[in-house]
ROZA-987288 format. One line per field, with one value per residue (C-alpha): residue in one letter; x, y, z. Coordinates in steps of 0.25 Angstrom, whole numbers. Last residue first. Example, Ala and Ser with C-alpha at 12.3 -4.5 7.8 and 13.67 -1.06 7.14 Angstrom:
<rs>
res	[S;A]
x	[55;49]
y	[-4;-18]
z	[29;31]
</rs>
This chain:
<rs>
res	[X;X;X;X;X;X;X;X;X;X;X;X;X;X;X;X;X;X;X;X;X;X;X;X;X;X;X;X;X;X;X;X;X;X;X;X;X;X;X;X;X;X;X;X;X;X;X;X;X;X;X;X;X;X;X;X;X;X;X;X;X;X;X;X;X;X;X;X;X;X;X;X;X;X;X;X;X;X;X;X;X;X;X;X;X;X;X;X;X;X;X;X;X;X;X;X;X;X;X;X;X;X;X;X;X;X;X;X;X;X;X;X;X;X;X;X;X;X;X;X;X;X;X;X;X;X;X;X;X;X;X;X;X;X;X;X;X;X;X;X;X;X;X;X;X;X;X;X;X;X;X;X;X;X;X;X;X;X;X;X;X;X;X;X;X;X;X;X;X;X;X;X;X;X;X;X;X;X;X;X;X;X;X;X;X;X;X;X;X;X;X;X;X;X;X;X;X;X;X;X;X;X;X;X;X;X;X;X;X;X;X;X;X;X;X;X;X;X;X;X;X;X;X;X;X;X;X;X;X;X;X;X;X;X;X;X;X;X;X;X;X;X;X;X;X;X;X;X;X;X;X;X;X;X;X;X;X;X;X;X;X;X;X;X;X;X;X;X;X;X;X;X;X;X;X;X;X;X;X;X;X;X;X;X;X;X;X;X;X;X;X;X;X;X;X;X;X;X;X;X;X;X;X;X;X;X;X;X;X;X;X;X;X;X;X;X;X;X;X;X;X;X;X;X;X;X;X;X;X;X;X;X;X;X;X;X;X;X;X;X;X;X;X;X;X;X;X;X;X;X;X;X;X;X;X;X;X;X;X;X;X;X;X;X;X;X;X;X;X;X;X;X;X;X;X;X;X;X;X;X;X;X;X;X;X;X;X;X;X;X;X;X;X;X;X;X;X;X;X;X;X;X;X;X;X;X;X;X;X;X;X;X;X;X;X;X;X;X;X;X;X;X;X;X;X;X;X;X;X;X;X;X;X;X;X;X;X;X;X;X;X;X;X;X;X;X;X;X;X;X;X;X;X;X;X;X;X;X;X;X;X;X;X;X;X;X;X;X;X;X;X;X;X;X;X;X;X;X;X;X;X;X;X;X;X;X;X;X;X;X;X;X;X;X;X;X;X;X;X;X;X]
x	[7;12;24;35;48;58;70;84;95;108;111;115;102;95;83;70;60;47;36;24;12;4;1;2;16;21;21;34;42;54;63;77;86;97;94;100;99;98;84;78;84;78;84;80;84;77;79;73;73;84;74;78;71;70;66;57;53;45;32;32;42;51;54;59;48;39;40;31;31;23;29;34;35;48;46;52;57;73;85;85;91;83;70;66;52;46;29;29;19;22;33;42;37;36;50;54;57;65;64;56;51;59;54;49;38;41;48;44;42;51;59;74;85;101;111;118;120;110;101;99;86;83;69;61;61;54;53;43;43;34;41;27;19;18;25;32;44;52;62;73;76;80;80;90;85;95;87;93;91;100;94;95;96;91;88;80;67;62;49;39;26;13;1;11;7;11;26;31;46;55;71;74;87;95;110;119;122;115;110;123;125;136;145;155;152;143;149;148;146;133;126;131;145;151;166;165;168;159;167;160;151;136;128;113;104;90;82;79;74;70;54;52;64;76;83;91;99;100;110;113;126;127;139;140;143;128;125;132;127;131;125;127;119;119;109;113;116;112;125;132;144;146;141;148;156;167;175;176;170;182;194;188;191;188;197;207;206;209;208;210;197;187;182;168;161;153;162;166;161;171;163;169;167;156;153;140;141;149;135;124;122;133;135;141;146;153;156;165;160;166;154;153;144;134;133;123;125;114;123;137;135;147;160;163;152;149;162;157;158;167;171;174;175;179;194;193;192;207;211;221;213;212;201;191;195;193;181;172;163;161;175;170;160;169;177;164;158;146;149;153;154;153;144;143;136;122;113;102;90;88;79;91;94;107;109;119;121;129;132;133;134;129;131;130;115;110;111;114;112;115;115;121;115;121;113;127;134;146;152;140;136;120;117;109;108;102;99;97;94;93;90;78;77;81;95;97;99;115;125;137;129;118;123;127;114;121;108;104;96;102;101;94;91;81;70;66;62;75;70;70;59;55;60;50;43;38;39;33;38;52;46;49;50;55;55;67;66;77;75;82;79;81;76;73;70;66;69;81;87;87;94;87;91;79;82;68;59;44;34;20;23;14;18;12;-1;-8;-13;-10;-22;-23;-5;-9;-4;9;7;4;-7;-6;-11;3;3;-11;-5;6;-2;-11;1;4;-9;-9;4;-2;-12;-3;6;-6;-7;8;9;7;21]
y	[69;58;62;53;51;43;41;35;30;29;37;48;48;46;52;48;59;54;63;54;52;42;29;18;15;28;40;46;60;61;70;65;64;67;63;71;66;73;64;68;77;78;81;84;83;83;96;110;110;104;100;102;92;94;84;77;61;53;57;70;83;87;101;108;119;105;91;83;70;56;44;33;19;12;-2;-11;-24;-21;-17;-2;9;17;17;31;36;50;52;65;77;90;98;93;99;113;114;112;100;97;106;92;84;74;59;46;38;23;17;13;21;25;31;25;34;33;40;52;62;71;59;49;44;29;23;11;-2;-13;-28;-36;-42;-54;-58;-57;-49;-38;-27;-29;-33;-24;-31;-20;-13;3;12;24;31;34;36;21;16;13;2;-4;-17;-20;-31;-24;-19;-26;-20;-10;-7;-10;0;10;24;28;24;11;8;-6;-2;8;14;12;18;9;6;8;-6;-12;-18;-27;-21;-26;-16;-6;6;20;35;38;37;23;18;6;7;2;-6;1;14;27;20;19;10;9;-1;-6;-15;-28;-28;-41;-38;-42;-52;-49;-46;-33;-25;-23;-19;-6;-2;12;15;31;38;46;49;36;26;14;0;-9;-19;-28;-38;-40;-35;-39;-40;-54;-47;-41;-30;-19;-20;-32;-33;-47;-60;-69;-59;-52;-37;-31;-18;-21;-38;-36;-48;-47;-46;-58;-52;-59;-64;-58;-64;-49;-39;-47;-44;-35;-39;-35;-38;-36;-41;-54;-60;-52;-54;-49;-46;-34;-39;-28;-25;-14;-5;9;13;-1;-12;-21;-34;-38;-50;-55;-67;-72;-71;-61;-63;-57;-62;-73;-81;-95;-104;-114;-104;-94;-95;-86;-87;-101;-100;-100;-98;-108;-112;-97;-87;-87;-103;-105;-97;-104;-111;-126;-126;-117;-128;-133;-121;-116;-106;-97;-88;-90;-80;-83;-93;-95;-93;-96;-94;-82;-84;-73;-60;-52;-59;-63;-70;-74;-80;-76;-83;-79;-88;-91;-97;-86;-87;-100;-108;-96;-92;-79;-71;-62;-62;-57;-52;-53;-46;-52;-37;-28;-40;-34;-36;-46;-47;-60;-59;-74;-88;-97;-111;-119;-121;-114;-114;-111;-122;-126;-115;-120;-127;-117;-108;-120;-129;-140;-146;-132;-123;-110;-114;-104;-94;-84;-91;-98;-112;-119;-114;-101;-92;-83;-76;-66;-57;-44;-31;-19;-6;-5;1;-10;-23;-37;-49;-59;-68;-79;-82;-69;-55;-50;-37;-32;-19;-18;-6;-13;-20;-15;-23;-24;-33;-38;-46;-53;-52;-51;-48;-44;-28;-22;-8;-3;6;15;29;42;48;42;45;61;66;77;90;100;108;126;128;126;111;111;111;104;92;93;92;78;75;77;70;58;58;58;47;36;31;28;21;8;9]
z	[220;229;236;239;247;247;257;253;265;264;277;266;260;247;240;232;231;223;220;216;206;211;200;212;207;209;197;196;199;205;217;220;233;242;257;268;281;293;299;284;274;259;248;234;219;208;203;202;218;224;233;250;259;275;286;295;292;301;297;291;287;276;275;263;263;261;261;270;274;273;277;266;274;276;275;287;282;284;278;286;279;276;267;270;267;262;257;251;255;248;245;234;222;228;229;216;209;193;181;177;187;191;183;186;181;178;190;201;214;225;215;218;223;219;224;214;224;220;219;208;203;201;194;203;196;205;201;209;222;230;244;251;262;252;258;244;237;226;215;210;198;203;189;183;173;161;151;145;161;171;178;193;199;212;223;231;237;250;251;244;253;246;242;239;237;252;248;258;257;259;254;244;240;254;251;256;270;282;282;280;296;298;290;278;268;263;256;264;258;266;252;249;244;234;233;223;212;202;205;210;220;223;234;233;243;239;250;256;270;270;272;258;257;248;261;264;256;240;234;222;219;210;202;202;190;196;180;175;184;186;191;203;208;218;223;238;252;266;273;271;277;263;257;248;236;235;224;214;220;216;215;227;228;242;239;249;244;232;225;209;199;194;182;180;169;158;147;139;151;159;176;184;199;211;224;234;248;255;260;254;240;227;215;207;192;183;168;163;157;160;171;176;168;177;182;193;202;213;218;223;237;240;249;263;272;262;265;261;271;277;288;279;264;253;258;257;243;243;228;222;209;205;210;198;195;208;212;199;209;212;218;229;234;247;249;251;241;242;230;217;207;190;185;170;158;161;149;148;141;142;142;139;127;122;136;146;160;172;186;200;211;224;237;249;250;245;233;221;207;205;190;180;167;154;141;132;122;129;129;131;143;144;160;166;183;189;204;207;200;214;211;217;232;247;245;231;221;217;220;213;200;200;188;179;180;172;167;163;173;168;155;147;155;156;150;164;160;167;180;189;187;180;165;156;166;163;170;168;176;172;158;147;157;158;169;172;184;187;199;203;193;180;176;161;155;140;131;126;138;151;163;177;187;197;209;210;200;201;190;193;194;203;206;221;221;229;228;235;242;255;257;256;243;239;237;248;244;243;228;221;230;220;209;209;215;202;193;200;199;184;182;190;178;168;175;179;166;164;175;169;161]
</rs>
């Protein structure tokens, strides 16, 4: 890792900090004498999924983008583009051009590959890729492709879900021969149009395994919101179940999660966790754009069919305004050691690894004045409660201190934001506060904290509200070593905070 180098040293300073708050002076540095830096990676995939294989780490992102890594920091490329030179697939773009025959090329030119997810089929002995291809907004489909590597190529099997369809195009998709011969697809359809207020755009799938192995496909973009259905583990297809309409259970689409109302919600993706015995669903909010507001939102639920619940104990479903809902993991933020603001983070996947760490994939844009983005892997911690907060930093240095904190690790100077909320262009901005003798004061922000001291574990109450959280170690991406505090609210908000050592 390139931060190697800068740890011994950062342990020196850190040491030296101890020191001198022993002699009377307050720990933590003035913003002038914290140094700069953002990560720079070179490599840029959208949507990224994340699967380990071996002692490698992969992500697969739209357009057909494939890069590879051996430490989450490092990323090289080895698939881009989409075109019939791309190794990733082998005939993707054959004469019969299988996987675009309903949707033809996207709306605004070329041919949309999007949101792939690949997963090891135990069963088929197979690497399996899950994919969109789609024309426009509502008009898509999800296909699947297999390989004996996991760096491809991968061949396109089939296409599975259908969405977008008219009365007039519905015989172009597999709905019939799902549904019957005799099913009315006009109950799909409203108006002449497909019904995306109340059914999914079939895009951005991920598949994973449930707690008993059984396998399982979530999808979903906006319109209709996110949906999920059982997948055969011995053909990789789906199970279509029976209707039930009291427990929102589609036969074609499967059961109904969250979203809907063409609300702002996308790129699901649900994983479980053994410790927490909670299966986590991650979205993202907003538009993909820099200043679109997009953002990171966790749900959880007991049972991998729901129901799917934030921190203020509600689901997410047919409203007019979501905002409010889910549990706002990181949204646009600016750190005093970051030369550039982070924007529009989203689009996630996450990774269970062998030692159990738990990691945040995601691609990140910049207060760059442009759309450019890279990949971002940010190390997950739980809370008392078991919800999930992000370092606010990349990965690759983390850890509690031994024996746990005590009270004179916490006081000092930290740098505290809270990314709401809001979906939205505004960047919230880390102000300075003081934490001492369990007060928190500064800036905008008066309140209390109380360490569980010996652990990790702290709260802190701003404005009446009580957020639960977890104190780290790490060196940031400008080479500082930092304090992290990462904690969750009730309101569904998450606030961070940072001191600089």
């Amino acid at each position: 890792m390139k931060r190697k180098s800068i740890i011994g040293c950062g342990v020196m300073m850190w040491l030296s900090a101890v020191l001198l708050t022993g002699c009377g002076t307050v720990q933590g540095k003035d913003a002038s004498q914290i140094k700069q830096g953002n990560l720079a990676l070179g490599v840029s995939v959208h949507d990224p999924s994340v699967v380990k294989s071996e002692d490698s780490y992969y992500i697969f992102g739209s357009h057909m983008e494939a890069a590879q890594s051996t430490d989450l920091i490092n990323w090289k490329s080895f698939a881009s583009g989409v075109n019939a030179a791309n190794p990733l697939f082998d005939n993707l773009f054959d004469e019969s051009m299988e996987a675009f025959a309903y949707v033809g090329e996207y709306v605004e030119g070329g041919y949309a590959v999007w949101a792939p997810d690949v997963i090891y089929n135990k069963a088929m002995g197979k690497w399996v890729m899950y994919f969109s291809t789609s024309h426009d907004w509502r008009t898509s489909n999800i296909c699947f492709a297999t390989a004996d590597e996991i760096t491809g190529p991968y061949s396109y099997a089939d296409t599975l879900l259908y969405s977008g369809f008219t009365s007039m195009t519905v015989d172009k998709t597999n709905f019939h021969e799902i549904m019957g011969e005799d099913a009315k697809a006009s109950d799909y359809i409203q108006s002449a149009e497909y019904n995306h207020l109340n059914y999914p755009n079939c895009i951005d799938p991920t598949v994973f395994y449930d707690k008993d192995g059984k396998m399982w496909i979530v999808y979903g973009s906006w319109s209709g919101g996110i949906w999920l259905l059982e997948l055969d583990e011995a053909t990789g297809y789906p199970i279509h179940p029976e209707a039930d309409e009291a427990a929102h259970v589609d036969k074609y689409f499967g059961k109904y999660l969250i979203g809907g109302l063409h609300n702002s919600c996308e790129g699901p993706y649900i994983f479980y966790d053994e410790e927490s015995a909670y299966y986590y669903l991650l979205v993202s909010y907003g538009g993909l754009t820099r200043e679109g507001g997009y953002q990171i939102r966790c749900y959880r639920s007991e049972q991998v069919d729901g129901p799917y619940l934030d921190a203020s104990g509600q689901t997410f479903d047919y409203v007019s305004d979501h905002s409010e809902l889910g549990v706002k993991m990181m949204g646009n933020y600016m750190l005093p050691s970051l030369k550039t603001a982070y924007m529009a983070p989203g689009h996630c996947s996450a990774l269970v690894d062998d030692d159990g760490k738990m990691y945040l994939v995601y691609h990140q844009r910049f207060d760059s004045g442009s759309e450019y983005h890279e990949p971002r892997v940010h190390q997950m911690f739980r809370n008392k409660e078991g919800w999930l907060v992000a370092a606010p930093f990349a990965a690759g240095t983390e850890s509690s201190k031994e024996g746990g904190y005590g009270k004179k690790d916490i006081e000092g100077k930290w740098y505290l934001l809270n990314h709401g909320t809001d979906i939205g262009a505004e960047i919230h901005a880390a102000e300075a506060v003081t934490l001492k003798g369990g007060s928190v004061s500064g800036g905008n922000f008066n309140g209390s904290y109380e360490l569980e001291e010996g652990t990790s574990y702290m709260n802190m109450v701003l404005d009446d509200i009580t957020y639960s959280g977890v104190v780290i170690d790490m060196t940031d991406e400008a080479g500082n070593m930092v304090r992290c505090f990462m904690a969750v609210g009730g309101n569904n908000q998450t606030v961070w905070a940072v001191m600089y050592i």
